[in-house]
C-alpha positions as CSV (number, residue, x, y, z in Angstrom):
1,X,1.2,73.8,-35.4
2,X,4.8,74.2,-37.4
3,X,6.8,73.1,-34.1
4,X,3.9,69.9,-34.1
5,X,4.6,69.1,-37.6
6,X,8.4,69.5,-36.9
7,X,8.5,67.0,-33.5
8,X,6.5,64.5,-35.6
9,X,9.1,64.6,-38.5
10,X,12.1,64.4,-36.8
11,X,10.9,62.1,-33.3
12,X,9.3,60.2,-35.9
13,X,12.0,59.3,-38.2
14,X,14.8,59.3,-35.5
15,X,12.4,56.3,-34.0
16,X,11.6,54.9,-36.9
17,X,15.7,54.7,-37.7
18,X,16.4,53.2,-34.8
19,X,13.5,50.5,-35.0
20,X,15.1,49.3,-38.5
21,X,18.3,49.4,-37.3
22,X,17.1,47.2,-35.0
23,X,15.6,45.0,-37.9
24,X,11.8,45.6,-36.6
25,X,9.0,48.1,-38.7
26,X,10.0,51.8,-38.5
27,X,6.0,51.9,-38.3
28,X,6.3,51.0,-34.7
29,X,9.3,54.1,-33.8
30,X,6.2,56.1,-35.5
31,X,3.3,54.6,-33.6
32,X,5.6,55.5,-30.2
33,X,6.5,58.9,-31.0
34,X,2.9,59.3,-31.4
35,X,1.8,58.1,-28.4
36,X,4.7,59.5,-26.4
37,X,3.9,63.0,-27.7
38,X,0.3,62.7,-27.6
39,X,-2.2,64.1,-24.9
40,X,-2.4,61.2,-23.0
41,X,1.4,61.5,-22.2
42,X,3.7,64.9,-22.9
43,X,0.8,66.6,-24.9
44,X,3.6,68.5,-26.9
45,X,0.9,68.4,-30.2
46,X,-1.0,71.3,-30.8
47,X,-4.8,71.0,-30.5
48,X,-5.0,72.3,-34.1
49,X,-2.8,69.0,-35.5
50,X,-5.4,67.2,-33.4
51,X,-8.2,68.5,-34.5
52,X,-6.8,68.2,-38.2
53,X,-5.2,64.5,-37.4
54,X,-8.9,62.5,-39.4
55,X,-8.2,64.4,-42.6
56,X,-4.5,64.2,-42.7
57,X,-4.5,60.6,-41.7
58,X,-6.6,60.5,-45.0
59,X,-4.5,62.2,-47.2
60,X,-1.7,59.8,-46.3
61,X,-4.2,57.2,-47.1
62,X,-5.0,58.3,-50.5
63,X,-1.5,58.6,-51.2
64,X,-0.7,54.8,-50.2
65,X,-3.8,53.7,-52.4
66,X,-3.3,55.6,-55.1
67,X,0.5,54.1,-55.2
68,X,-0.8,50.7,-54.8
69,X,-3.3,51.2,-57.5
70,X,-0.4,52.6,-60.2
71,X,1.3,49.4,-59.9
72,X,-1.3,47.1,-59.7
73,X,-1.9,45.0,-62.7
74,X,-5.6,44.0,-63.6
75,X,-4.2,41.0,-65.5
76,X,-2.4,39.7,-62.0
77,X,-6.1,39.8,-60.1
78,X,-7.9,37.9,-62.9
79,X,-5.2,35.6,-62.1
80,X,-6.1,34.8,-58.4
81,X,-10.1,35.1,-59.1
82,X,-12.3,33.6,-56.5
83,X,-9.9,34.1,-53.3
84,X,-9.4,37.5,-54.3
85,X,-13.4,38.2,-53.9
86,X,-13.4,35.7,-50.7
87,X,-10.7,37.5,-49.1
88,X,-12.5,40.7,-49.2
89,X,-14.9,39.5,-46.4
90,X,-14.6,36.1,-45.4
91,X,-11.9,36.8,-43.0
92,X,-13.6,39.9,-41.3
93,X,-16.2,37.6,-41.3
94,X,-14.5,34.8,-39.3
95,X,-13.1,37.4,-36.6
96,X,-16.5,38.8,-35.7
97,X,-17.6,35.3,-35.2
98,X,-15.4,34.6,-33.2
99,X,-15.4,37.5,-31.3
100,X,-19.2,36.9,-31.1
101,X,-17.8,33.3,-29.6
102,X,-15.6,34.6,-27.0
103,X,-16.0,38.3,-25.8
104,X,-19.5,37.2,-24.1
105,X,-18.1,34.9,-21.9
106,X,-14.5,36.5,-21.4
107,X,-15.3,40.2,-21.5
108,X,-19.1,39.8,-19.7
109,X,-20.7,41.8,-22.6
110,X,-23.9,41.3,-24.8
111,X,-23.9,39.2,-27.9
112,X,-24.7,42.8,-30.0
113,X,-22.0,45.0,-28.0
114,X,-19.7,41.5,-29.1
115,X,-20.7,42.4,-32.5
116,X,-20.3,46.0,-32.4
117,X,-16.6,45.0,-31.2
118,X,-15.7,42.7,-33.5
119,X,-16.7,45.4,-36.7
120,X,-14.2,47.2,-34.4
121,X,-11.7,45.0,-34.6
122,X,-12.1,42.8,-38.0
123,X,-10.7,45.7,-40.5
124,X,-7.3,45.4,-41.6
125,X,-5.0,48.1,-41.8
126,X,-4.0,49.1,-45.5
127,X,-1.5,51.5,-44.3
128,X,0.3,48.5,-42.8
129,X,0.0,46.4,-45.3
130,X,0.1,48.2,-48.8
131,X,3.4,48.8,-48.3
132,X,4.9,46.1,-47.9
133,X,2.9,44.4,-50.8
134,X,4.2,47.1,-53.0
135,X,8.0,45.9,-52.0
136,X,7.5,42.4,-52.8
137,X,5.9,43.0,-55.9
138,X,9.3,44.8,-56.2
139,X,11.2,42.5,-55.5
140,X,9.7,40.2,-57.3
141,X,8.5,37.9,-54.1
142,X,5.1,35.9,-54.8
143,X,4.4,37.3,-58.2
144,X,3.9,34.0,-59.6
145,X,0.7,33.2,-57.6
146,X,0.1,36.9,-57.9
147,X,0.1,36.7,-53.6
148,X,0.6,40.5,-52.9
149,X,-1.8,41.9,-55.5
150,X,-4.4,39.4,-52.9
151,X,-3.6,40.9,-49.9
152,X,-3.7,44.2,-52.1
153,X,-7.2,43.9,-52.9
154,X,-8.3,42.0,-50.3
155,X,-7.4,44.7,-47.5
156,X,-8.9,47.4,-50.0
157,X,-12.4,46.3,-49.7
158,X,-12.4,44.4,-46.5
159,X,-12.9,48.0,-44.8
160,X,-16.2,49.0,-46.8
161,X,-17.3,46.0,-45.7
162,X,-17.0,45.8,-42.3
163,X,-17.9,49.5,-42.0
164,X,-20.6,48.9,-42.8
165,X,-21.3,46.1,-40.3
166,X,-20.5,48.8,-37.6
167,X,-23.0,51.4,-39.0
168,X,-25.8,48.7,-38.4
169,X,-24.5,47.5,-35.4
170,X,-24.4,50.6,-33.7
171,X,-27.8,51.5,-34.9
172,X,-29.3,48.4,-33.5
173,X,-27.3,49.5,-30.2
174,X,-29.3,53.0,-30.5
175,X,-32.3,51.8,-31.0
176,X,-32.9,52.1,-34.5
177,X,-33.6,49.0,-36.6
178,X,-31.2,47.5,-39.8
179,X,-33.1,46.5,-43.2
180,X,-31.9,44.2,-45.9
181,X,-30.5,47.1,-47.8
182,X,-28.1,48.1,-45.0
183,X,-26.1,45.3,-46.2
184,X,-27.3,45.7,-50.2
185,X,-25.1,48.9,-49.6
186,X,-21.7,47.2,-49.1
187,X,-21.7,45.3,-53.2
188,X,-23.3,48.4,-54.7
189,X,-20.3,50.5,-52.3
190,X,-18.0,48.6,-54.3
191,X,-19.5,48.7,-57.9
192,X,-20.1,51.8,-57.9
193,X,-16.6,52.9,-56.4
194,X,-14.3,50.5,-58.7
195,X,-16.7,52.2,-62.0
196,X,-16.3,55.7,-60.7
197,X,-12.7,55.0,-60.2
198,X,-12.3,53.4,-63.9
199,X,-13.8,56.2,-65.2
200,X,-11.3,59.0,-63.7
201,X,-8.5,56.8,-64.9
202,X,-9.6,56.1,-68.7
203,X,-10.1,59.6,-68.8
204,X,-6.7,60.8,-66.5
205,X,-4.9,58.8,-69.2
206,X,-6.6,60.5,-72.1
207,X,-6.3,63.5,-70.9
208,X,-2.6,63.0,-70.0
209,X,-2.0,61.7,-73.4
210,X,-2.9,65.1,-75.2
211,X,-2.1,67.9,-72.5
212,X,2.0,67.4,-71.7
213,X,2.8,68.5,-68.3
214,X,5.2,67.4,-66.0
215,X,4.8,64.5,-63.5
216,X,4.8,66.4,-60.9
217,X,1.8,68.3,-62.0
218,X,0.2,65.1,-62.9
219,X,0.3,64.1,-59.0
220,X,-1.4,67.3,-57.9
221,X,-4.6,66.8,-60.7
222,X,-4.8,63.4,-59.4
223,X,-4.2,63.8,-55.6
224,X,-6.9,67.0,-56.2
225,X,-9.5,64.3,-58.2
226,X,-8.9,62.0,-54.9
227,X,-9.7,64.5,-52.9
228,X,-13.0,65.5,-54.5
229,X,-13.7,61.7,-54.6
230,X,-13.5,61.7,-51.1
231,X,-15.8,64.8,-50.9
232,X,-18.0,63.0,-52.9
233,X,-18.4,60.0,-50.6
234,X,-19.4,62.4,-47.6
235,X,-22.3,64.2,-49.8
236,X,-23.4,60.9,-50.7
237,X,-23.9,59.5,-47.6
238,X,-27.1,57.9,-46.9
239,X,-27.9,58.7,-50.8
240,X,-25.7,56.2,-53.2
241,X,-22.9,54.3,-51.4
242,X,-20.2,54.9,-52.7
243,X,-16.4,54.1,-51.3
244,X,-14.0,56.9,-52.7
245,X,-10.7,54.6,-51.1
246,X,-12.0,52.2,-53.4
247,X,-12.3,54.9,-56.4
248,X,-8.9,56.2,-55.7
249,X,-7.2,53.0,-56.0
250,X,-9.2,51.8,-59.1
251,X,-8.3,55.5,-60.8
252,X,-4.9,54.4,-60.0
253,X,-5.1,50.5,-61.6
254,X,-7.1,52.1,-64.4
255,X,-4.8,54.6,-65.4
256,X,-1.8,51.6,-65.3
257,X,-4.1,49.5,-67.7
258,X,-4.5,52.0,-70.1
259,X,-1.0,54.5,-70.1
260,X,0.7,51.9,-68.1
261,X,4.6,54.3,-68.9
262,X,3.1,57.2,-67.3
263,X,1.5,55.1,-64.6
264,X,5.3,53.9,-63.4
265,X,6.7,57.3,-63.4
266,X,4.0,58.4,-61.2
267,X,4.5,55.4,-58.9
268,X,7.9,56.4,-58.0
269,X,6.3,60.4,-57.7
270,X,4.2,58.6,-55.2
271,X,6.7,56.7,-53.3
272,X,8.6,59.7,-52.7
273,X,5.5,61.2,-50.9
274,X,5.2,58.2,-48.9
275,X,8.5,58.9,-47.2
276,X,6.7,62.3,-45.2
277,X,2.9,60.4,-45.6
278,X,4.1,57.4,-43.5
279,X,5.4,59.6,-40.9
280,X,1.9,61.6,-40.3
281,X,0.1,58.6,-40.8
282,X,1.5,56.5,-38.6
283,X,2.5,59.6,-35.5
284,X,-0.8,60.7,-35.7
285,X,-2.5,57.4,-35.1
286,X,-0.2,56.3,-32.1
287,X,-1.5,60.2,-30.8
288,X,-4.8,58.4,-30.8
289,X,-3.9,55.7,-28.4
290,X,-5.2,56.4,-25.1
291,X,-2.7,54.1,-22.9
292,X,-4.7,54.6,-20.2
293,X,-7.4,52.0,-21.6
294,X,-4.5,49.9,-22.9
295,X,-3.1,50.0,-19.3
296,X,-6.9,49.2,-17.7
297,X,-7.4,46.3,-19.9
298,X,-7.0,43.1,-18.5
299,X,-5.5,39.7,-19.5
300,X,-9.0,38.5,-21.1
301,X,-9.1,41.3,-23.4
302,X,-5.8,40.1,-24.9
303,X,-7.1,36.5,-24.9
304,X,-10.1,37.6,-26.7
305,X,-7.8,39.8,-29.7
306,X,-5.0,36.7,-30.1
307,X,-8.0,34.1,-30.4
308,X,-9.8,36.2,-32.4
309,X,-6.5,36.4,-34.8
310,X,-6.5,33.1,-34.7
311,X,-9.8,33.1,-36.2
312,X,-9.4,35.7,-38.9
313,X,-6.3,33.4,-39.7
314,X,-8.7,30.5,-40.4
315,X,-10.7,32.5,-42.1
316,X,-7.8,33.4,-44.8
317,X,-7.2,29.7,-44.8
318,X,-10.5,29.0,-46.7
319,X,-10.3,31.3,-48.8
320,X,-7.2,30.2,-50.5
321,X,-8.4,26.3,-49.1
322,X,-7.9,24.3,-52.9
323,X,-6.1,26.8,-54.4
324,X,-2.4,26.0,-56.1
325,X,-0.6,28.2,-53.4
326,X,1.9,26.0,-51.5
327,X,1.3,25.6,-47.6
328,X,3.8,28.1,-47.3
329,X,2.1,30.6,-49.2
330,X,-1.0,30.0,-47.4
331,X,1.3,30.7,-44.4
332,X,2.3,33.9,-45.5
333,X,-1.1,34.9,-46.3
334,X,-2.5,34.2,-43.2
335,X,0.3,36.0,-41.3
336,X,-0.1,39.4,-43.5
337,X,-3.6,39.7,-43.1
338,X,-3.3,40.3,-39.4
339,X,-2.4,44.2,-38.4
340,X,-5.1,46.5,-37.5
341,X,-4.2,50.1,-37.1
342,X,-5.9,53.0,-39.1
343,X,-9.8,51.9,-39.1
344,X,-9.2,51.0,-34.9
345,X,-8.0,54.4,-34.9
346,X,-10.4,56.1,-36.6
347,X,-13.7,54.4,-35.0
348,X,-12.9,52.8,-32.2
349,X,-13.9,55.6,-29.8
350,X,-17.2,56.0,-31.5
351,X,-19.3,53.5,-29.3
352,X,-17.5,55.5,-26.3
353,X,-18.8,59.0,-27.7
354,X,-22.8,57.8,-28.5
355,X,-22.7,56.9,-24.6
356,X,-22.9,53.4,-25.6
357,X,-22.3,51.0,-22.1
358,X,-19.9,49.1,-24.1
359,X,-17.7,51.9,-25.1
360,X,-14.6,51.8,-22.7
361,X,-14.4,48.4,-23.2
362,X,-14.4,48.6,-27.3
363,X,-12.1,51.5,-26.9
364,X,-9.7,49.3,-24.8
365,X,-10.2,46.5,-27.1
366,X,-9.3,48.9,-30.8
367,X,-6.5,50.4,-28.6
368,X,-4.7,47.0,-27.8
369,X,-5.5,45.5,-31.2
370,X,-3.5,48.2,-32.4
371,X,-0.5,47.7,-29.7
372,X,-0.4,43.7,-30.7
373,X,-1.5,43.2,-34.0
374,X,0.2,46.0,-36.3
375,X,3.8,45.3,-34.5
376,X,2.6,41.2,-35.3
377,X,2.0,41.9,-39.1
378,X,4.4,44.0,-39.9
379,X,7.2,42.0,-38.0
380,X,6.3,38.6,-39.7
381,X,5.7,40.4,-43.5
382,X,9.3,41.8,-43.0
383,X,10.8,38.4,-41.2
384,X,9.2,35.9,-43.0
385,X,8.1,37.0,-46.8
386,X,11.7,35.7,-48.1
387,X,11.6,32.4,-46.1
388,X,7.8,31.5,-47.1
389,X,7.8,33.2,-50.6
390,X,9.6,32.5,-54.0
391,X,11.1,34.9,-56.1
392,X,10.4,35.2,-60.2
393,X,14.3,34.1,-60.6
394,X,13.6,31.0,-58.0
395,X,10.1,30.3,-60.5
396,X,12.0,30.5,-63.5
C-alpha cells in the first residue's frame, strides 16, 4: 500500500508538472498516471488502494467542498437568485433529454437503458470544477455577476439530483416500480442537507469562538464532523434523504457567514490539503477507467457524448436566458459546466454489475465521457476565463 500511495504522489505530480508546463490541466497528467498504473494496464496499485479508492476519493471530495464552502459568500448567491436554483437541474435535465433523443437511434438501445445512461452521464464533476471557481473568485474574475459562486452551487446539487434519477431508473430496469416520492426525495435531499449543514456551522463558529485552539485542530473537528455527516447519509438511506456533500459545503458557507476571519484562515488550511487531495482524487479515478471499453467504443458513442454536451450547453443557456450576464458570460458558463469525472467514476459500472443488458455500453459511455469532457472543461476554464470574464479592477 505505502509504495501505491508513493507511485501515485510522485507519477502523479511529475505528470501533472509536465501537463502545466505544457499550459493544459495537471488534472489530466493525474487522470493518466491513473490509468497507466491501474489494473487494466501495469497494475502496479495494490488491491488494498483499490479496494479503499470509493472512500478516499470521498475524502478528497469533502476536502474540495468544504474549501469551496469557506469562501463562499451567502450574500453573492442571493445575488444571482433564480439561475442559481435553475442551474441545479435544468442542465442535467437537457442532457438526459437529449440523450433520450439520440442514444436510441445511434447506440440501438431502449428508451429506459437511454435514460439510465444519460443519469450516467448528466452529473458534473465538482472536483473539476470547484477548483477552478475558487481561483477566479481569487482573482477576482466574474465576481461582479457573482459567475463562479453559480457554477459553485450549481454543480453542488446537480449531483443529488441526478442521483437520484439513476436510483429510479435502475429500479424500473430491475423490475421494481418508481412513486412520486422517489423524486419528492431530491428537494427534501437538499433542505434537509443545506439545514443540517447550517446548523454544524452556527454552532462550529460558536464553539470556535469560546474554545481557542489552533487552526490546524480546527480542520480535524471539522473534517471528523464531515466525516460523520457522510456516515449519516449512509444510515439514512431509504429513511430521510439527506445529501451530506451538500451539508459539508453549507457547514462550510455557514461558518463564513457567521465567523467569516476564522473561516479564511481555514480556507488557506484547506488549500494546502488540496495540493495531496487532488493527486488521490484525480489518480484514483483515472485507475477506474477501463480502456478497454474506451478502446471498444465506437464513433457513435462519441457522437452521442459531444451532442449531448451540446445539449447540456443549451440547457445552461436558459437558465441564465434574460439575465444581465453579457454573451460572453453566458459563454463561459456554458463552457464550465461541461466536465464529468467523479460521479462517471463512481457509478458508471453499476448497470454492468446488476447484470443489466445495457451495462458495457453505459460503462463505455461514463468511461469516454470522462476521456472527452473533463480534459474539454478544464482546458477552456483555464484558456478562456480571462478572455470571456472581467475582473473587479476592469468593473470598477
Amino acid at each position: 500500500m505505502l509504495t501505491s500511495l508513493a507511485l501515485i504522489f510522485l507519477i502523479g505530480l511529475l505528470l501533472g508538472s509536465v501537463f502545466q508546463k505544457l499550459k493544459l490541466p495537471r488534472l489530466l497528467g493525474m487522470l493518466i498516471t491513473g490509468m497507466l498504473l491501474s489494473p487494466y494496464a501495469l497494475n502496479l496499485l495494490d488491491n488494498s488502494i483499490l479496494t479503499m479508492a470509493p472512500d478516499l476519493r470521498q475524502v478528497a471530495l469533502v476536502i474540495i467542498l468544504t474549501r469551496a464552502g469557506l469562501s463562499l459568500d451567502i450574500n453573492d448567491l442571493k445575488k444571482v437568485g433564480r439561475p442559481a436554483v435553475l442551474m441545479c437541474f435544468v442542465p442535467a435535465c437537457f442532457e438526459i433529454i437529449g440523450i433520450l433523443l439520440l442514444a436510441p437511434y445511434f447506440l440501438n438501445i431502449t428508451l429506459l437503458e437511454a435514460a439510465i445512461m444519460g443519469s450516467v452521464l448528466a452529473a458534473v464533476s465538482p472536483a473539476v470544477i470547484v477548483p477552478r471557481m475558487l481561483k477566479l473568485m481569487e482573482e477576482g474574475y466574474g465576481n461582479k455577476n457573482s459567475i463562479p459562486q453559480l457554477i459553485l452551487a450549481g454543480a453542488s446539487v446537480d449531483d443529488v439530483f441526478v442521483l437520484v434519477l439513476f436510483t429510479a431508473f435502475t429500479s424500473l430496469a430491475t423490475g421494481g416500480s418508481v412513486a412520486v416520492g422517489n423524486f419528492v426525495q431530491i428537494p427534501v435531499a437538499i433542505l434537509i442537507g443545506l439545514m443540517i449543514g447550517i446548523i454544524f456551522g452556527i454552532v462550529m463558529s460558536l464553539f470556535f469562538r469560546v474554545f481557542h485552539m489552533r487552526d490546524s485542530v480546527k480542520v480535524l473537528i471539522l473534517l471528523s464532523i464531515s466525516f460523520l455527516l457522510i456516515k449519516l447519509e449512509q444510515i439514512l438511506q431509504g429513511i430521510v434523504p439527506f445529501s451530506a456533500l451538500l451539508a459539508i459545503m453549507s457547514m462550510g458557507g455557514a461558518l463564513y457567514k457567521s465567523y467569516e476571519v476564522v473561516a479564511k484562515r481555514l480556507s488557506l488550511k484547506y488549500t494546502k490539503l488540496w495540493v495531496a487531495a487532488e493527486v488521490i482524487l484525480f489518480v484514483l479515478v483515472g485507475a477506474s477507467v477501463d480502456l478497454r471499453y474506451a478502446l471498444s467504443a465506437g464513433l457513435n458513442t462519441i457522437i452521442v457524448i459531444i451532442l449531448a454536451l451540446i445539449f447540456r450547453m443549451a440547457g445552461v443557456f436558459f437558465c441564465v436566458f434574460g439575465t444581465k450576464l453579457s454573451m460572453k458570460e453566458k459563454i463561459f458558463c456554458m463552457i464550465a459546466y461541461t466536465p464529468k469525472a467523479t460521479v462517471q467514476a463512481a457509478i458508471g459500472a453499476i448497470p454492468l454489475s446488476m447484470g443489466l443488458d445495457c451495462g458495457p455500453i453505459v460503462l463505455t459511455t461514463a468511461v469516454l465521457a470522462i476521456l472527452i469532457t473533463a480534459p474539454f472543461g478544464a482546458i477552456g476554464i483555464d484558456l478562456w476565463y480571462k478572455k470571456l470574464l472581467m475582473t473587479d479592477k476592469d468593473q470598477g
